[in-house]
Residue frames relative to the residue before (quaternion, step in Angstrom):
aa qw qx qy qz dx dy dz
X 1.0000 0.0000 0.0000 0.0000 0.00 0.00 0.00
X 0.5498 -0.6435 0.4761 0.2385 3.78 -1.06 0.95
X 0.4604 -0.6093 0.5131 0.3917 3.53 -0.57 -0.23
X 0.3874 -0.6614 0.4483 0.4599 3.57 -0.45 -0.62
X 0.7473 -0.4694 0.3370 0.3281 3.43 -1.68 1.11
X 0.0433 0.7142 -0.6826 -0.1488 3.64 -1.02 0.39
X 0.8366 -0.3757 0.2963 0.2668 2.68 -1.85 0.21
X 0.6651 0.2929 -0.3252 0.6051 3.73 0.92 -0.54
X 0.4184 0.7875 -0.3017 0.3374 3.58 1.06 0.18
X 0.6658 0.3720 -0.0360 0.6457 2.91 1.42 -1.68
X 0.4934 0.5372 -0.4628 0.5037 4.06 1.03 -0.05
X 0.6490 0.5598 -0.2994 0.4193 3.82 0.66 -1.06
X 0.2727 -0.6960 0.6318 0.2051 3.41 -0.87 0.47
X 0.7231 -0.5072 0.3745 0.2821 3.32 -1.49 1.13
X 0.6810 -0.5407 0.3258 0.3711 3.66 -0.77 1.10
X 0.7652 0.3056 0.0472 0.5647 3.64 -1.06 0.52
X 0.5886 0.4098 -0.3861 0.5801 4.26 0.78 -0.22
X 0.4293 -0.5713 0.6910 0.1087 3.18 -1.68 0.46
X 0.3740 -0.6958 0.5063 0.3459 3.89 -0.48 1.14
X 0.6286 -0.5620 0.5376 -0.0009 2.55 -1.87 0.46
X 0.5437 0.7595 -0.3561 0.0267 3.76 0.54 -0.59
X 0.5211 -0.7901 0.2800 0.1610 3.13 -0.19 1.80
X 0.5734 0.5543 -0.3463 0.4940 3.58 1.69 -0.64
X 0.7755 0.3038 -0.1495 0.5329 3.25 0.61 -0.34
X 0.5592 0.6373 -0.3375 0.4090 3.56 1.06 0.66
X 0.3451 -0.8051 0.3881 0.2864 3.95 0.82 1.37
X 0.7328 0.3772 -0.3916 0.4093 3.91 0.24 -0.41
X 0.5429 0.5542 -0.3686 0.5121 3.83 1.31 -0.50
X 0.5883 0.7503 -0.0591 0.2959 3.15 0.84 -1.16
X 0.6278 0.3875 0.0240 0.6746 3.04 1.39 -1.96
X 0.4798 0.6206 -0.3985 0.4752 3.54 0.96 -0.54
X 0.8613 0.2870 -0.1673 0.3844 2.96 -0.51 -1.78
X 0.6175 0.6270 -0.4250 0.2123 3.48 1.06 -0.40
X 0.5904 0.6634 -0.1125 0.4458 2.90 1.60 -1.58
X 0.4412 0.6408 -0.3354 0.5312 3.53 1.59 -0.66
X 0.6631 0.4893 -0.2769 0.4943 3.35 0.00 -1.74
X 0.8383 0.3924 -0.3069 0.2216 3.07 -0.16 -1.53
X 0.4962 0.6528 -0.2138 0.5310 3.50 1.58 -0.84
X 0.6276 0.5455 -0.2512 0.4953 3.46 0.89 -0.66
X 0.7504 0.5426 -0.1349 0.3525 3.03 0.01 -2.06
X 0.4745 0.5047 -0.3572 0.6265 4.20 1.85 -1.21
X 0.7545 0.4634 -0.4046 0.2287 3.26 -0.23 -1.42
X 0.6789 0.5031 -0.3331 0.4184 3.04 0.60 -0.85
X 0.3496 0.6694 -0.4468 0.4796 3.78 1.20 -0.53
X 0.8748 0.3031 0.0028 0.3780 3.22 -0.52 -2.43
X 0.7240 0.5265 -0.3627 0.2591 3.59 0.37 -0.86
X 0.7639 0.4259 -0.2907 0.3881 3.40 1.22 -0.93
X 0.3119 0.6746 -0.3046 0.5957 3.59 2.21 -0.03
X 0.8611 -0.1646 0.1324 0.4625 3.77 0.02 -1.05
X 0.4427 -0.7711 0.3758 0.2612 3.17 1.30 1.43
X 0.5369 0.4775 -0.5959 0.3587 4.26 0.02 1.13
X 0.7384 -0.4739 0.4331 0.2067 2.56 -2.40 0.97
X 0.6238 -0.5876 0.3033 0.4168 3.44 -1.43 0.19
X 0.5826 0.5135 -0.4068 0.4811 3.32 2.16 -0.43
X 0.6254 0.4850 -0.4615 0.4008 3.07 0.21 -0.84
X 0.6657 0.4806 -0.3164 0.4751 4.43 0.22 -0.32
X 0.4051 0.5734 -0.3423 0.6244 3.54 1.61 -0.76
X 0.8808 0.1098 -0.1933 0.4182 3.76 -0.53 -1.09
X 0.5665 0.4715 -0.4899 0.4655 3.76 0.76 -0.05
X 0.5507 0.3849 -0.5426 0.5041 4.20 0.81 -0.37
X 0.6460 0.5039 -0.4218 0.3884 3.94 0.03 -0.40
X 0.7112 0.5526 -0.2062 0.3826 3.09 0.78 -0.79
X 0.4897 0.5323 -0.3329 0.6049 3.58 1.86 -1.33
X 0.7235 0.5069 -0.3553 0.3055 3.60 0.35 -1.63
X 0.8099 0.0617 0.0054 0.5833 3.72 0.46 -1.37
X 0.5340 -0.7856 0.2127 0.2288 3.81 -0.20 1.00
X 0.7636 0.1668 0.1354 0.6089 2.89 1.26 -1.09
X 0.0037 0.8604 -0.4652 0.2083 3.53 0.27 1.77
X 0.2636 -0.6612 0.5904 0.3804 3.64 -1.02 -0.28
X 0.6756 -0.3979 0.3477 0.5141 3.64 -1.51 0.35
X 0.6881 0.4648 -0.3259 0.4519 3.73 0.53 -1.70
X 0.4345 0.5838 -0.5023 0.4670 3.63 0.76 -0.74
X 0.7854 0.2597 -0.2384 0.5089 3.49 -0.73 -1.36
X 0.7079 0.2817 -0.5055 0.4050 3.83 -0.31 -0.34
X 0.5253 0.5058 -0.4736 0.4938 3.87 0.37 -0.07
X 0.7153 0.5205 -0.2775 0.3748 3.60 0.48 -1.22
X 0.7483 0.3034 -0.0239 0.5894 3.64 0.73 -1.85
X 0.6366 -0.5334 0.5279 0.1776 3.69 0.64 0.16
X 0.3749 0.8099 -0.2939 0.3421 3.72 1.03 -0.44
X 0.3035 -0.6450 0.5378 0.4501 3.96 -0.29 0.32
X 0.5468 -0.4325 0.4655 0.5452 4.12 -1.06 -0.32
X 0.7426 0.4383 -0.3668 0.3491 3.37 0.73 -1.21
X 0.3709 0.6733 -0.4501 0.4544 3.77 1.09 -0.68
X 0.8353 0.2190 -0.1145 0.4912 3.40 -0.29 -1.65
X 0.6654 0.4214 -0.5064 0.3511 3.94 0.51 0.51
X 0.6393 0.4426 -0.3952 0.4892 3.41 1.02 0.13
X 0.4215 0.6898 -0.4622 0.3646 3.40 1.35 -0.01
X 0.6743 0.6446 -0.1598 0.3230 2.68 0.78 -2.23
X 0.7049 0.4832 -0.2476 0.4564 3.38 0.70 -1.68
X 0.5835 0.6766 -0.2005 0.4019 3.79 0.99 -1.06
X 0.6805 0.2699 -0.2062 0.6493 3.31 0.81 -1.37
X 0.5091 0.4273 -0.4998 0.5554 4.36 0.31 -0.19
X 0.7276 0.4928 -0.3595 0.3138 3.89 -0.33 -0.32
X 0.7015 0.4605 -0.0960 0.5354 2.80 1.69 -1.17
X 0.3029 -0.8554 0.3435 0.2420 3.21 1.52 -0.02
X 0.1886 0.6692 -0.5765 0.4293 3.40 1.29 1.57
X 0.8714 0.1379 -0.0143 0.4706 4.15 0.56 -0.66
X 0.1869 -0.7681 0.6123 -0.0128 3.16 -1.16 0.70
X 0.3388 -0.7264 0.5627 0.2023 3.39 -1.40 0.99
X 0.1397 -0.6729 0.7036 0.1806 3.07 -1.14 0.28
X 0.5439 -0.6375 0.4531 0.3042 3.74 -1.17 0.97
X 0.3712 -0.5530 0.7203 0.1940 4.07 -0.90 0.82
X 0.2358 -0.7364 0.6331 0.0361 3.78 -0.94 1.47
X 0.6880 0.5262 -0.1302 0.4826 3.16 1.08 -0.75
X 0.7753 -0.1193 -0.1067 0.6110 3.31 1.00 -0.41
X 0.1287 -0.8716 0.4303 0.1966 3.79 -0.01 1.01
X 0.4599 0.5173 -0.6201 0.3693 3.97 0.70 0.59
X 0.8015 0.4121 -0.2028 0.3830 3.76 0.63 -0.53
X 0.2231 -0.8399 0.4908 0.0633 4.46 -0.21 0.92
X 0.7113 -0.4224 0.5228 0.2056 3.31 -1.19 0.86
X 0.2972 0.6002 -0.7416 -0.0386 3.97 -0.80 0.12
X 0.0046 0.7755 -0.6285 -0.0604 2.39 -2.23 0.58
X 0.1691 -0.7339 0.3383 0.5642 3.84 0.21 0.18
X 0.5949 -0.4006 0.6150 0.3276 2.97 -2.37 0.30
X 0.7561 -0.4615 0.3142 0.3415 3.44 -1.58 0.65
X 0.5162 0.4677 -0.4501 0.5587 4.19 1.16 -0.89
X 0.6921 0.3899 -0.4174 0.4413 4.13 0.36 -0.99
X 0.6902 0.3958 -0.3866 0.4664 3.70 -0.01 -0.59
X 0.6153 0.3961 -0.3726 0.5707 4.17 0.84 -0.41
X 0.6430 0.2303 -0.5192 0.5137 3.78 0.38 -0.01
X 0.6100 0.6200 -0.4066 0.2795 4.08 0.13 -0.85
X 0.6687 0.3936 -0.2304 0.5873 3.27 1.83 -0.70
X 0.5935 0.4837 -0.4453 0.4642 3.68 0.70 0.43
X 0.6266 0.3609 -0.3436 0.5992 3.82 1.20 -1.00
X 0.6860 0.3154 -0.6096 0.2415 3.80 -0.30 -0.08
X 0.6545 0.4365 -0.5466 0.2869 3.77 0.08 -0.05
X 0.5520 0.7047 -0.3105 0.3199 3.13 1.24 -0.54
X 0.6143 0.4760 -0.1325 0.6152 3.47 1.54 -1.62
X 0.5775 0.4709 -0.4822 0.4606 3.69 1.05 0.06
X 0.7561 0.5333 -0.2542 0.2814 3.15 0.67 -1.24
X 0.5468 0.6483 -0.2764 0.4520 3.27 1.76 -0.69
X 0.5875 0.6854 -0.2228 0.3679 3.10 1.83 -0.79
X 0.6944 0.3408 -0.2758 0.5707 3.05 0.95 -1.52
X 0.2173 0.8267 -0.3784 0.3551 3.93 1.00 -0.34
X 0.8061 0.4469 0.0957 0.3760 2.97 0.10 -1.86
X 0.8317 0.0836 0.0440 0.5472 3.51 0.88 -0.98
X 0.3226 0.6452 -0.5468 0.4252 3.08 1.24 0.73
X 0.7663 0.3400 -0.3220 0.4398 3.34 -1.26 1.47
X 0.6575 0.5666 -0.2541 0.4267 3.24 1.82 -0.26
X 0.5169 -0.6704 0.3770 0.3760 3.53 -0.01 1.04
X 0.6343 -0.5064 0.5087 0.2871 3.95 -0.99 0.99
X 0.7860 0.3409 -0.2138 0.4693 3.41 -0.01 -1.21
X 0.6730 0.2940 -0.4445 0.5128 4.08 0.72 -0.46
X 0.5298 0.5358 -0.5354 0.3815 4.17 1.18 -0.21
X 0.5294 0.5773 -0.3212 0.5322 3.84 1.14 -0.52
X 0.6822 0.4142 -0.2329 0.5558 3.61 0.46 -1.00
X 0.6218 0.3160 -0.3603 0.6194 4.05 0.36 0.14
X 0.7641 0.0733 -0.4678 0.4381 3.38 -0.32 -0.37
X 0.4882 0.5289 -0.6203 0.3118 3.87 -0.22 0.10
X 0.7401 0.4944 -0.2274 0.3951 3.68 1.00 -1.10
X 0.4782 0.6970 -0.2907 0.4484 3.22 1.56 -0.58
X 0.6570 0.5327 -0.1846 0.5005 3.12 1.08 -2.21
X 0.7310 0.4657 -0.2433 0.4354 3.52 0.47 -0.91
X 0.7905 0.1914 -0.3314 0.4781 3.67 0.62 -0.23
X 0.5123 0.4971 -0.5366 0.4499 3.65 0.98 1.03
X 0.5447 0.4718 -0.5127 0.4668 3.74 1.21 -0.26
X 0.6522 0.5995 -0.3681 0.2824 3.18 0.86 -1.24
X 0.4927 0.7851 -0.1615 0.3388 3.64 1.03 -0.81
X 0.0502 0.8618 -0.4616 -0.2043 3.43 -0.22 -0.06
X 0.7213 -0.4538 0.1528 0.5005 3.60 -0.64 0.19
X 0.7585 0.3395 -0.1385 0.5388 3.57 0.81 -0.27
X 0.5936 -0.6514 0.2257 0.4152 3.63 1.93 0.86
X 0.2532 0.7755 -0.4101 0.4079 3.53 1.46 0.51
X 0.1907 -0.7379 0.6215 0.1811 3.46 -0.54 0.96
X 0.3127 -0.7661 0.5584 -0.0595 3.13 -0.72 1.35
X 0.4721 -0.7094 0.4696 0.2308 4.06 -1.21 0.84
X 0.0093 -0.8448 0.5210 0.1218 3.33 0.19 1.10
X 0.5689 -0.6503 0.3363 0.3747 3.52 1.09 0.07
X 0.7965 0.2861 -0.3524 0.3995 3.50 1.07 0.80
């Protein structure tokens, strides 16, 4: 029979494993940042024009490229489908978006925003700028250059389904 687990027990990784430490692990890391950061807007925009972080998720897609399908944007933002169908339906209630019927393929609709969505989308982007400069104010240009090059590089690197992929260098 084993003894039972202590506490510095449970700090040890499992015989023959390699530790784990999540502070210092780059995809946990990138997580939690992206959290924060997702947060940190919302709180900006939501209490200004009272929307979710999805629902601002598919209306920036929507400011960016007008006219999108749902799967579109979940391919685009990463989004589950089911995430971005209750969005969808949410922002339509709210009369921020509108469908337009797919002739060509009728299981799948056009979105776009209605004029109130495109008049809030134009109040949160200075705002989501400002959060921007916010954020990295104090950070030397050249290391803000040096992140997004690394950024750029570990989204080529990526594959669609988060697969590190051989880019050949």
């Amino acid at each position: 029979m084993n003894p039972p687990a202590t506490s510095s027990d449970k700090d040890r990784p499992a015989a023959g494993l390699p530790a784990l430490r999540l502070d210092d692990y780059l995809p946990y890391r990138l997580n939690v940042l992206a959290q924060r950061v997702a947060e940190g807007l919302s709180h900006e925009y939501s209490e200004t024009v009272g929307i979710t972080i999805p629902e601002w998720r598919v209306m920036a897609m929507l400011g960016e490229i007008p006219e999108m399908t749902a799967k579109d944007i979940g391919l685009h933002s990463r989004m589950h489908k089911a995430k971005v169908s209750r969005t969808v339906v949410s922002l339509e209630e709210h009369g921020l978006l509108v469908r337009r019927a797919n002739e060509t393929d009728r299981r799948e609709a056009f979105l776009s925003l209605t004029p109130r969505g495109r008049a809030i989308y134009q109040t949160i982007v200075p705002m989501a700028l400002a959060y921007e400069r916010k954020i990295v104010d104090g950070i030397d240009p050249r290391d803000l250059a040096a992140l997004d090059r690394v950024i750029r590089h570990l989204m080529a690197r990526l594959g669609p389904r988060g697969e590190p992929q051989d880019t050949g260098g």
